[in-house]
PDB file with one MODEL, atoms N, CA, C and O in Angstrom:
MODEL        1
ATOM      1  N   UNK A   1      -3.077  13.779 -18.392  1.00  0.00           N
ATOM      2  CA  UNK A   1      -2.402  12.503 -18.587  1.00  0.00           C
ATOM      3  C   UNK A   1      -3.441  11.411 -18.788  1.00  0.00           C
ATOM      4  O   UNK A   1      -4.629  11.483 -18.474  1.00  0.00           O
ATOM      5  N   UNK A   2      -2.798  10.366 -19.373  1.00  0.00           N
ATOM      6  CA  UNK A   2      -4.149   9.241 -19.814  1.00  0.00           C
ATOM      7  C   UNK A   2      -3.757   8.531 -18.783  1.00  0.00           C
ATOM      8  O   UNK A   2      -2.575   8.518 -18.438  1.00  0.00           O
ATOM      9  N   UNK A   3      -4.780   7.790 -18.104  1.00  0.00           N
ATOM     10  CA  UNK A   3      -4.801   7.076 -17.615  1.00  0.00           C
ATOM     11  C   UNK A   3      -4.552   5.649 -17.874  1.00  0.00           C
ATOM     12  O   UNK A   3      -5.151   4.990 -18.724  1.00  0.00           O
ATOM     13  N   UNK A   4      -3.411   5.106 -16.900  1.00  0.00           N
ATOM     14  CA  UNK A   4      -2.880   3.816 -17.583  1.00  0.00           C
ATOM     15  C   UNK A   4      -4.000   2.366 -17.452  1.00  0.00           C
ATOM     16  O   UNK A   4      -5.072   2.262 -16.855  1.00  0.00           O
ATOM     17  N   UNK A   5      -3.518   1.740 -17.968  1.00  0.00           N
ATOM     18  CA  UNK A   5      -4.931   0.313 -17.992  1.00  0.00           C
ATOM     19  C   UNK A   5      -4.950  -0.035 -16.780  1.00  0.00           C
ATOM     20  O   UNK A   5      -5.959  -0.223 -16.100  1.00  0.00           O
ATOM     21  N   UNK A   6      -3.476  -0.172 -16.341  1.00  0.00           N
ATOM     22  CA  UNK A   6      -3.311  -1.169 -15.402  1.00  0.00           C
ATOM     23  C   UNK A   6      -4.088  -0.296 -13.955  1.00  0.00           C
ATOM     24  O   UNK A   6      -4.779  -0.766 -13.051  1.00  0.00           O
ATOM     25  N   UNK A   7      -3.900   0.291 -14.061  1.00  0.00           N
ATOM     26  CA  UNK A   7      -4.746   1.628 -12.760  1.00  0.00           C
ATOM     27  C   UNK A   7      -6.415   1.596 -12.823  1.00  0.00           C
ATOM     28  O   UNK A   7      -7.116   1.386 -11.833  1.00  0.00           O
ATOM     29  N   UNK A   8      -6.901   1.833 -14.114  1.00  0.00           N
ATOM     30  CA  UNK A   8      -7.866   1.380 -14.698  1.00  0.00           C
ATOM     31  C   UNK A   8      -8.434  -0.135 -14.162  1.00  0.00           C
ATOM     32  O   UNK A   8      -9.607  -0.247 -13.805  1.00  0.00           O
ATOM     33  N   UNK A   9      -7.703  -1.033 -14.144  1.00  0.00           N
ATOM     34  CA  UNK A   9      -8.560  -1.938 -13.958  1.00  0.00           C
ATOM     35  C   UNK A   9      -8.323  -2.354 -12.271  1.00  0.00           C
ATOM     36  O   UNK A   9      -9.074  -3.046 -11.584  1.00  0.00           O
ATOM     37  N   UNK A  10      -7.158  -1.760 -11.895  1.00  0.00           N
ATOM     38  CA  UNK A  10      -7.448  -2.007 -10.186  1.00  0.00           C
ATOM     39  C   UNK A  10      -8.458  -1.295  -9.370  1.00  0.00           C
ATOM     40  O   UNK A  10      -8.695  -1.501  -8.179  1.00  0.00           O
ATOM     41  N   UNK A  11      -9.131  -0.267 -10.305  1.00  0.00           N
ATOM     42  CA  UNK A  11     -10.298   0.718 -10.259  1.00  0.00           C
ATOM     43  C   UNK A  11     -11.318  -0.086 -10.259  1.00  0.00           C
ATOM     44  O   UNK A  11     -12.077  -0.039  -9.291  1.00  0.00           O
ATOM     45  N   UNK A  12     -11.483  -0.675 -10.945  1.00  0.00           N
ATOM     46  CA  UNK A  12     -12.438  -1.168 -11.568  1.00  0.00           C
ATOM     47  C   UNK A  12     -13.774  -1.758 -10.909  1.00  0.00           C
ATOM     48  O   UNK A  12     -14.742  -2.037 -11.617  1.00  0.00           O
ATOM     49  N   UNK A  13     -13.779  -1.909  -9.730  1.00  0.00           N
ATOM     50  CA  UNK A  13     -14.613  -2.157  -8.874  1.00  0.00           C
ATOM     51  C   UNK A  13     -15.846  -0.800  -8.584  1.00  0.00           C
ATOM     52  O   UNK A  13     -17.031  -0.987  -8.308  1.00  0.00           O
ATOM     53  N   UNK A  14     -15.023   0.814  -8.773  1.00  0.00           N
ATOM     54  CA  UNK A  14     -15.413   1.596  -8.404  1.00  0.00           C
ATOM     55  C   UNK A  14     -15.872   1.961  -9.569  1.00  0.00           C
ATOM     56  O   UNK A  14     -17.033   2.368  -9.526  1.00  0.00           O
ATOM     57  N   UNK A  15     -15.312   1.960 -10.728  1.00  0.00           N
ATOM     58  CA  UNK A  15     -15.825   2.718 -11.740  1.00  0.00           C
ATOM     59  C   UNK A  15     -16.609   1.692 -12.140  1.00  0.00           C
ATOM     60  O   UNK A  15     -17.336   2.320 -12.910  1.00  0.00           O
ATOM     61  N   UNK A  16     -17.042   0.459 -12.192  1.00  0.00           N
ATOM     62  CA  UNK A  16     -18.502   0.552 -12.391  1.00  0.00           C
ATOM     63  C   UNK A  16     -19.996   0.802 -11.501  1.00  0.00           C
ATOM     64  O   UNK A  16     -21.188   0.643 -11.765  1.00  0.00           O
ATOM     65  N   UNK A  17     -19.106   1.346 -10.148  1.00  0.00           N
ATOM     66  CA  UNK A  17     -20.541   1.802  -9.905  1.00  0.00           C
ATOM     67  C   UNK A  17     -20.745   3.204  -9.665  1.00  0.00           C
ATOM     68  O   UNK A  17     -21.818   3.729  -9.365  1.00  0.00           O
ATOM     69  N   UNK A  18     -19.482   3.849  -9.841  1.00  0.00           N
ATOM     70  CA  UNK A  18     -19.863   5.244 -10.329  1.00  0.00           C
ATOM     71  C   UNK A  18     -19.247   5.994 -11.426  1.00  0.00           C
ATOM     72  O   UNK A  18     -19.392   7.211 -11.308  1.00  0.00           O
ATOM     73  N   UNK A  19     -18.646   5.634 -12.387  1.00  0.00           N
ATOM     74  CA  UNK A  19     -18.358   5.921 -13.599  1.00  0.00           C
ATOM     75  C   UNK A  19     -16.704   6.096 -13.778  1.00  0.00           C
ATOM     76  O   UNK A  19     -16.153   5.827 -12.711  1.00  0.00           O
ATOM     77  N   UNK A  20     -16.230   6.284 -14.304  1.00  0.00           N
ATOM     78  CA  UNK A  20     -14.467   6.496 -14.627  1.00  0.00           C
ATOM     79  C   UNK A  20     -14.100   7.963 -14.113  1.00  0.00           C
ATOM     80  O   UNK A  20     -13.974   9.009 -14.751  1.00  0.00           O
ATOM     81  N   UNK A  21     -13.950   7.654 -12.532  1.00  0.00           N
ATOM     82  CA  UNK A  21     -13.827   9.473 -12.108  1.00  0.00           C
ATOM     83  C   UNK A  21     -12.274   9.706 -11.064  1.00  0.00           C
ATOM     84  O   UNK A  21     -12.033  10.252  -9.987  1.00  0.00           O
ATOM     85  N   UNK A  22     -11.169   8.661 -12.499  1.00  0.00           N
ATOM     86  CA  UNK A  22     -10.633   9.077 -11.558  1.00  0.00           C
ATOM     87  C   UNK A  22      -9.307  10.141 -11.979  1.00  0.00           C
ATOM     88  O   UNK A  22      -8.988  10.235 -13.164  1.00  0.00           O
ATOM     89  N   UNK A  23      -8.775  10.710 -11.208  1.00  0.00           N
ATOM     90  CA  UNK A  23      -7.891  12.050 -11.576  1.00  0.00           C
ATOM     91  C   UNK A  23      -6.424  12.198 -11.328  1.00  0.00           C
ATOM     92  O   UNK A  23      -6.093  12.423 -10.164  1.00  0.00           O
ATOM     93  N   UNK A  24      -5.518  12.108 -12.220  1.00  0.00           N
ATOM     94  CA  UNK A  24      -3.951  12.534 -12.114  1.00  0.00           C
ATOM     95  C   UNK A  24      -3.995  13.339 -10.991  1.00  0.00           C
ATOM     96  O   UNK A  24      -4.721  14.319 -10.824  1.00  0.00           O
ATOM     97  N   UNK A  25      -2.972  12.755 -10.037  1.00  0.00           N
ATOM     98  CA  UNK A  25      -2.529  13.568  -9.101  1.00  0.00           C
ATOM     99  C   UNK A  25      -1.528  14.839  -9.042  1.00  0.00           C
ATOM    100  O   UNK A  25      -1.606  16.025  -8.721  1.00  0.00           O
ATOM    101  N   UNK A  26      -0.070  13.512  -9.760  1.00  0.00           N
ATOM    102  CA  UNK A  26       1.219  13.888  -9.998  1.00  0.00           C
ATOM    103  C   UNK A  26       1.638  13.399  -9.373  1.00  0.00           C
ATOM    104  O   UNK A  26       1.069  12.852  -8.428  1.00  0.00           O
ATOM    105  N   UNK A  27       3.175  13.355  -9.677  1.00  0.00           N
ATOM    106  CA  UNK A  27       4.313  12.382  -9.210  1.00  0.00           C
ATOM    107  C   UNK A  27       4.823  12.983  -7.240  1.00  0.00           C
ATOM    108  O   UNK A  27       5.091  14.054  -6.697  1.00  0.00           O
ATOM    109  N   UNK A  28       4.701  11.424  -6.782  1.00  0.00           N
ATOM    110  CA  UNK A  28       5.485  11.601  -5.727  1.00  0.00           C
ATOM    111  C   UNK A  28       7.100  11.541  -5.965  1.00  0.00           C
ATOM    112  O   UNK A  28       7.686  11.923  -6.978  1.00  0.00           O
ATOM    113  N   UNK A  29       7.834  10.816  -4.479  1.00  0.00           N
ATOM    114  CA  UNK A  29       8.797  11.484  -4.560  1.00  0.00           C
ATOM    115  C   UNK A  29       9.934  10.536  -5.182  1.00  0.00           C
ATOM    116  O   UNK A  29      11.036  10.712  -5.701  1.00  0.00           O
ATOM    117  N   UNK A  30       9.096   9.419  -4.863  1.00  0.00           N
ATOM    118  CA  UNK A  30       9.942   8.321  -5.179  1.00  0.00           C
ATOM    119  C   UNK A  30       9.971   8.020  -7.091  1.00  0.00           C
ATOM    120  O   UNK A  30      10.726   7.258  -7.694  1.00  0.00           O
ATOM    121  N   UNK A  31       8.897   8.899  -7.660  1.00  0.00           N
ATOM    122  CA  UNK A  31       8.675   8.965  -9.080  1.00  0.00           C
ATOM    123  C   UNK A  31       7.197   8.212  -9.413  1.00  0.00           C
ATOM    124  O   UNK A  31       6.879   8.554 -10.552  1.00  0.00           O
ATOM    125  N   UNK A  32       6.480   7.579  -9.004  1.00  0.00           N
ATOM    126  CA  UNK A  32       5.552   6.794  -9.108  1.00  0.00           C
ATOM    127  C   UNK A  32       4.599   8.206  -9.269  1.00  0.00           C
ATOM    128  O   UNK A  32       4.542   9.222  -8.576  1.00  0.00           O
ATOM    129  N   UNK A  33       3.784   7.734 -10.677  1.00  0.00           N
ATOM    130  CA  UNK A  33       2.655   8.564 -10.704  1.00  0.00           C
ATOM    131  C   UNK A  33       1.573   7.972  -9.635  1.00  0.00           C
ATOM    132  O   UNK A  33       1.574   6.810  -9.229  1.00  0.00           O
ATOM    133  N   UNK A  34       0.549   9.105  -9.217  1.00  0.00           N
ATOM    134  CA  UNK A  34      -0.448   8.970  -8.113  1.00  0.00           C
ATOM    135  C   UNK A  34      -1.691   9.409  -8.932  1.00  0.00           C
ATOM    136  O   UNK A  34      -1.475  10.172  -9.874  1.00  0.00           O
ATOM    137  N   UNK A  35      -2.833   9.057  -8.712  1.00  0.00           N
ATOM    138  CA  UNK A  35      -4.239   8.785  -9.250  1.00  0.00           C
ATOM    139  C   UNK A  35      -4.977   8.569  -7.726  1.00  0.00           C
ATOM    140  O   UNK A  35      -4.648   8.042  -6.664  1.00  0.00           O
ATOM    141  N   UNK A  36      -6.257   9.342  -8.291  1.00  0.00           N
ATOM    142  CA  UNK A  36      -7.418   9.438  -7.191  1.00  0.00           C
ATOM    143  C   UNK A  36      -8.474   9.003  -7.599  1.00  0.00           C
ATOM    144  O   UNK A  36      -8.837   9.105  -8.771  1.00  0.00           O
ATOM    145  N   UNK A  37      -9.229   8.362  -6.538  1.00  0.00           N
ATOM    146  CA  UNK A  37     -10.524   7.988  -7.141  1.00  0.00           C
ATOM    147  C   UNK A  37     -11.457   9.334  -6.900  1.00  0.00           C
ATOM    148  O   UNK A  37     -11.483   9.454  -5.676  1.00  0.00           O
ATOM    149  N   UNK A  38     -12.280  10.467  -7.522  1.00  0.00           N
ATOM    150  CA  UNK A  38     -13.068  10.917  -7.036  1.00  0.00           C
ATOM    151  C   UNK A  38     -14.754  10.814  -6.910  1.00  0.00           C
ATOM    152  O   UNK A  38     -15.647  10.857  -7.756  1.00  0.00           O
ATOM    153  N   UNK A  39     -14.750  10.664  -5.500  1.00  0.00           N
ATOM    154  CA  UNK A  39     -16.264   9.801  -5.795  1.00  0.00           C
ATOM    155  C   UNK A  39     -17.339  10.795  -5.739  1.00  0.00           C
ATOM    156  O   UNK A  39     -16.802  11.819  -5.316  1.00  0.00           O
ATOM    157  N   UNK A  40     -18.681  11.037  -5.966  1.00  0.00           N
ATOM    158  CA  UNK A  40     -19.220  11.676  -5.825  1.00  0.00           C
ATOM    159  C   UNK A  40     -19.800  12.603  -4.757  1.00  0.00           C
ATOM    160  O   UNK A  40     -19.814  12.133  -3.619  1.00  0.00           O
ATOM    161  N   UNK A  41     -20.133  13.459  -4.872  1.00  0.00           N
ATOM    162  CA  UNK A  41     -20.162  14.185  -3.775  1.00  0.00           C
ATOM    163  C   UNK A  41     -21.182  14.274  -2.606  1.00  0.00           C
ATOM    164  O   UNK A  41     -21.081  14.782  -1.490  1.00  0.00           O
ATOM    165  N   UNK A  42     -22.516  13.411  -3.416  1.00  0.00           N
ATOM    166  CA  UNK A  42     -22.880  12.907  -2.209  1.00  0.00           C
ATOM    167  C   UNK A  42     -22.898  11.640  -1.651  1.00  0.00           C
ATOM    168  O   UNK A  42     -23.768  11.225  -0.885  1.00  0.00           O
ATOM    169  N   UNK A  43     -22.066  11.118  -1.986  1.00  0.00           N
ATOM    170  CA  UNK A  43     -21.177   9.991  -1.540  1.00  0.00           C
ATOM    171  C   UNK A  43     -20.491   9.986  -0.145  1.00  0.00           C
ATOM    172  O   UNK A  43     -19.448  10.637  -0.204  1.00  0.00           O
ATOM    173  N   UNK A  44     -20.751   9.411   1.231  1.00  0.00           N
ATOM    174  CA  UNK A  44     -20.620   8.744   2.024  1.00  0.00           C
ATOM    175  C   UNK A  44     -19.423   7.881   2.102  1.00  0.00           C
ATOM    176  O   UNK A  44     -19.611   6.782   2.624  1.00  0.00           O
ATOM    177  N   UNK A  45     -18.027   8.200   1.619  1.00  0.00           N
ATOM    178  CA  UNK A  45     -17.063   7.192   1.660  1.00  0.00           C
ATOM    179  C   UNK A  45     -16.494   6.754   2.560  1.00  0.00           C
ATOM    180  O   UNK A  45     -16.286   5.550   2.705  1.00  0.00           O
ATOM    181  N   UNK A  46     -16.019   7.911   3.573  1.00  0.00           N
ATOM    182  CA  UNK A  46     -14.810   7.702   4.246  1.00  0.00           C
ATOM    183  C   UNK A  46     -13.563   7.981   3.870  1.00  0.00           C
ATOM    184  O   UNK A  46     -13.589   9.201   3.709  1.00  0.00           O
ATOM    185  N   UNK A  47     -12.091   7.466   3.541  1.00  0.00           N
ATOM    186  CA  UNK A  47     -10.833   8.437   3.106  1.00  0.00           C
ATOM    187  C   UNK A  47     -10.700   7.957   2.066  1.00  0.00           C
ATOM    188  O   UNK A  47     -11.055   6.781   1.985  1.00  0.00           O
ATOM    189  N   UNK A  48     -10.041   8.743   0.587  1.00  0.00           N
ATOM    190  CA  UNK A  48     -10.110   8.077  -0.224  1.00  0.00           C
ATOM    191  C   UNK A  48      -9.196   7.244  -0.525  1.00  0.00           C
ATOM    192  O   UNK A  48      -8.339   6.829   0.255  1.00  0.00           O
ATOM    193  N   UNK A  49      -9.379   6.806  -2.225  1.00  0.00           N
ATOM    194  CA  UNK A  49      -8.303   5.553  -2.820  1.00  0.00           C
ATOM    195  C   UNK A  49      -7.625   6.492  -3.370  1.00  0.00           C
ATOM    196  O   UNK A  49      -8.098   7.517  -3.861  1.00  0.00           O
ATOM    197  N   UNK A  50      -6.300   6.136  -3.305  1.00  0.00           N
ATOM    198  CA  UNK A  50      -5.015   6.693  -4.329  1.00  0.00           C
ATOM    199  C   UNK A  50      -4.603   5.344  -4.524  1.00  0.00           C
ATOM    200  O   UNK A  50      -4.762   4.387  -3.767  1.00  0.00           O
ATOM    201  N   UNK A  51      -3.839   5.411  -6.071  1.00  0.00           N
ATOM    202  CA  UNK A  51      -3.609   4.580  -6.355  1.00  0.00           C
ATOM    203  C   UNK A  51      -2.191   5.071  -6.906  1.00  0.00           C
ATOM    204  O   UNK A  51      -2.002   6.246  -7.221  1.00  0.00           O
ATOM    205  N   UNK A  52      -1.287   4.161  -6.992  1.00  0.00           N
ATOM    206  CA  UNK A  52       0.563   4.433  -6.974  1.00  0.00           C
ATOM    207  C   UNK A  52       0.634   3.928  -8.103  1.00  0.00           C
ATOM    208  O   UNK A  52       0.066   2.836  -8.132  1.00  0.00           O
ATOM    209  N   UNK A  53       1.152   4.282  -9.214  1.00  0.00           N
ATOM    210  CA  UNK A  53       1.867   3.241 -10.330  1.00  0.00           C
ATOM    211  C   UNK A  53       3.245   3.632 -10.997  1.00  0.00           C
ATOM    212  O   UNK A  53       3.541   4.695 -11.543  1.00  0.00           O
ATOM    213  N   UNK A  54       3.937   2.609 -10.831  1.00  0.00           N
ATOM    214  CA  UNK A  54       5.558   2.840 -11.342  1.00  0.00           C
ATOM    215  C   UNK A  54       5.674   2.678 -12.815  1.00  0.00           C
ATOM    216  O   UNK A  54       6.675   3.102 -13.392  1.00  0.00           O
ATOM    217  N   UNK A  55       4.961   2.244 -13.290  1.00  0.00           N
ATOM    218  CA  UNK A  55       5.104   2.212 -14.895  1.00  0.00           C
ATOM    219  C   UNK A  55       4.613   0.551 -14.882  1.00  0.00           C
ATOM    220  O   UNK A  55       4.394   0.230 -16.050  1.00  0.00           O
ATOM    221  N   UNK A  56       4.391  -0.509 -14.020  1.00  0.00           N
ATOM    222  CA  UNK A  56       4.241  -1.542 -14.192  1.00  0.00           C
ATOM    223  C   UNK A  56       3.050  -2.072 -13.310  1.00  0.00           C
ATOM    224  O   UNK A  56       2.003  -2.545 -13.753  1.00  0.00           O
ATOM    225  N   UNK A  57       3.467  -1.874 -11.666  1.00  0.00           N
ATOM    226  CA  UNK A  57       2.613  -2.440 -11.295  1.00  0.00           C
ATOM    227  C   UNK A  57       1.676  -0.941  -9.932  1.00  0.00           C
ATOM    228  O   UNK A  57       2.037   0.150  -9.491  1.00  0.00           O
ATOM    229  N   UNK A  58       0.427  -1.814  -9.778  1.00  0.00           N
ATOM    230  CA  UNK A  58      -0.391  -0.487  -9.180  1.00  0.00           C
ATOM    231  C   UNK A  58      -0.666  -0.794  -7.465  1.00  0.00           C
ATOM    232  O   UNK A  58      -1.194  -1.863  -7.159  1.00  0.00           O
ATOM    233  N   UNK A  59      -0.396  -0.102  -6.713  1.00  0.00           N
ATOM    234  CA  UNK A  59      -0.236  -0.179  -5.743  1.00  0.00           C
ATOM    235  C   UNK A  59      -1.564   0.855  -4.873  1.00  0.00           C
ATOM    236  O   UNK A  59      -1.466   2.076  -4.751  1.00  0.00           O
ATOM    237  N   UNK A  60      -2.560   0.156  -4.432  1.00  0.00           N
ATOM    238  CA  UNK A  60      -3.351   0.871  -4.004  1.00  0.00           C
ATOM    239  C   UNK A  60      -3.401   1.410  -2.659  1.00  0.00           C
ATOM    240  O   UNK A  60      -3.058   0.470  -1.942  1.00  0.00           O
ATOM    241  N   UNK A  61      -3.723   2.740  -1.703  1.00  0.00           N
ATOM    242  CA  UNK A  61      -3.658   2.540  -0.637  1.00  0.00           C
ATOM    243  C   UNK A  61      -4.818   3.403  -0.209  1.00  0.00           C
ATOM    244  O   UNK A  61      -5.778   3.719  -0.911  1.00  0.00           O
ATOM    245  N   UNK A  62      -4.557   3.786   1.228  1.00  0.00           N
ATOM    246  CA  UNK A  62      -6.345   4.535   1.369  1.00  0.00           C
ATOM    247  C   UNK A  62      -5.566   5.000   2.985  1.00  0.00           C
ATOM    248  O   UNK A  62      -4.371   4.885   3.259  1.00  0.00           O
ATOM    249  N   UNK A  63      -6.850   5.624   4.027  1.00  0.00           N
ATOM    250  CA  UNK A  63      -6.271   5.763   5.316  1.00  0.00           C
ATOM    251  C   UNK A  63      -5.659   6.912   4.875  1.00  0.00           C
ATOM    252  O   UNK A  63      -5.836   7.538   3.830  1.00  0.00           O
ATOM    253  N   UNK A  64      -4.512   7.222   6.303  1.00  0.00           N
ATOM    254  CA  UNK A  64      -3.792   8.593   6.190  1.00  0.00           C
ATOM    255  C   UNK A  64      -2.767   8.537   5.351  1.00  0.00           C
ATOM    256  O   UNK A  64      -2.531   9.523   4.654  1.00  0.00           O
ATOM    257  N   UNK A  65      -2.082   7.546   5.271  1.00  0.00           N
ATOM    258  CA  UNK A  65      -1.623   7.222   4.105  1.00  0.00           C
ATOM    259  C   UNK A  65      -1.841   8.148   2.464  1.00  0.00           C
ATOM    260  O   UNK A  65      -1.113   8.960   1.893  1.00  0.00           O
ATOM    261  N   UNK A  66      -3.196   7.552   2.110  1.00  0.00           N
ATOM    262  CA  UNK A  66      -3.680   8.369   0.708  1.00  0.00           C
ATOM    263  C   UNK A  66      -3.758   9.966   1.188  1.00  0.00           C
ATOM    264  O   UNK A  66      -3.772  10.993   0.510  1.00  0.00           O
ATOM    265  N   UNK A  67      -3.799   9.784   2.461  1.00  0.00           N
ATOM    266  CA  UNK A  67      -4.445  11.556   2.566  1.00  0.00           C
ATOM    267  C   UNK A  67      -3.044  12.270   2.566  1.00  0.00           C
ATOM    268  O   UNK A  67      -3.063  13.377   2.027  1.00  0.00           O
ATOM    269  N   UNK A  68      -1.521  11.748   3.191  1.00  0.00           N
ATOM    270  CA  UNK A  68      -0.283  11.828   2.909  1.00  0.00           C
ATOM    271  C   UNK A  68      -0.007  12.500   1.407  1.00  0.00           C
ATOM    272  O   UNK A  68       0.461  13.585   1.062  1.00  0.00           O
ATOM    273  N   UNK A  69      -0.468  11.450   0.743  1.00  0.00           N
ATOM    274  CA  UNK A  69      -0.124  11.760  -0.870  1.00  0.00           C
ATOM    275  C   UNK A  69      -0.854  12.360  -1.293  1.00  0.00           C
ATOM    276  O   UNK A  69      -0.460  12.513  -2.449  1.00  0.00           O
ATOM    277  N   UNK A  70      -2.297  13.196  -1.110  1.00  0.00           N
ATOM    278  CA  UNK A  70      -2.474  13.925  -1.554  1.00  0.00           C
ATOM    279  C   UNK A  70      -2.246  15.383  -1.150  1.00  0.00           C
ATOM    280  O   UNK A  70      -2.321  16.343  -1.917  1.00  0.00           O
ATOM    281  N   UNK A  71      -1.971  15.421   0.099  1.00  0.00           N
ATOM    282  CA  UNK A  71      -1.265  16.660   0.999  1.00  0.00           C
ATOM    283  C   UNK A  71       0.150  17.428   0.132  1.00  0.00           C
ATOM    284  O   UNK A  71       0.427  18.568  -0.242  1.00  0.00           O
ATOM    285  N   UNK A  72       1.015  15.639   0.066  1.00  0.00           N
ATOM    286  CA  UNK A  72       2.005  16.336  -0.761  1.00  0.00           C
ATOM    287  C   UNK A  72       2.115  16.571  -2.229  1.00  0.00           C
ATOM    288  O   UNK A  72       3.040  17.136  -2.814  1.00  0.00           O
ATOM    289  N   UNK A  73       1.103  16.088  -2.702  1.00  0.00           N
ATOM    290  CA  UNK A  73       1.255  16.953  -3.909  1.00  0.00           C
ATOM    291  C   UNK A  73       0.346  18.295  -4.357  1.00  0.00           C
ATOM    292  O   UNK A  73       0.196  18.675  -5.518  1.00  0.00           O
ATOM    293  N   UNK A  74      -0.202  18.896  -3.200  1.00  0.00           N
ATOM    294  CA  UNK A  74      -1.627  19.790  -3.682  1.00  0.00           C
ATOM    295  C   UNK A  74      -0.548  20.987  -2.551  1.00  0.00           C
ATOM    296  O   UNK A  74      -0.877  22.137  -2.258  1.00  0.00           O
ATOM    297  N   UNK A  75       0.706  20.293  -2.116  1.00  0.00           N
ATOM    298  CA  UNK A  75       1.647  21.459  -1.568  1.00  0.00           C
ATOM    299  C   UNK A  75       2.358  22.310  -2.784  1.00  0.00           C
ATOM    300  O   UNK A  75       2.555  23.525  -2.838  1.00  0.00           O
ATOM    301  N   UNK A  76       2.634  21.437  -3.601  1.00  0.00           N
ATOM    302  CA  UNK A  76       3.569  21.353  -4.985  1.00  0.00           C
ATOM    303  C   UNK A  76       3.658  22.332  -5.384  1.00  0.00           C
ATOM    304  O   UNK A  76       4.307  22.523  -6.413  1.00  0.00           O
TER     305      UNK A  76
ENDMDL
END
């Protein structure tokens, strides 16, 4: 899937300091596609960014939260 702008640029902090790495999740439940930031691997982050988008606006979150959404879709 292409990645939408609007996701893209709420990124945007990250991808310029480590490049455009981020990856289709798939749809939760409510329908909102989900996007990950993946950061490098020897990277020191802490939990990551997922990012939510309904077709309009992008909803970022992080914490157990992101780790939530990626649990449920890597159940799928």
């Amino acid at each position: 899937m292409k990645i939408p702008e609007a996701v893209i640029t709420e990124a945007s902090y990250l991808i310029e300091h480590f490049g455009n790495r981020l990856k289709y999740l798939g749809k939760i439940e409510d329908g909102r596609d989900a996007f990950s930031f993946c950061f490098p691997d020897d990277e020191n982050t802490g939990f990551p960014k997922v990012y939510l988008y309904d077709g309009h606006l992008v909803m970022t979150i992080t914490g157990f939260d992101a780790l939530d959404v990626i649990n449920e879709l890597s159940v799928k």
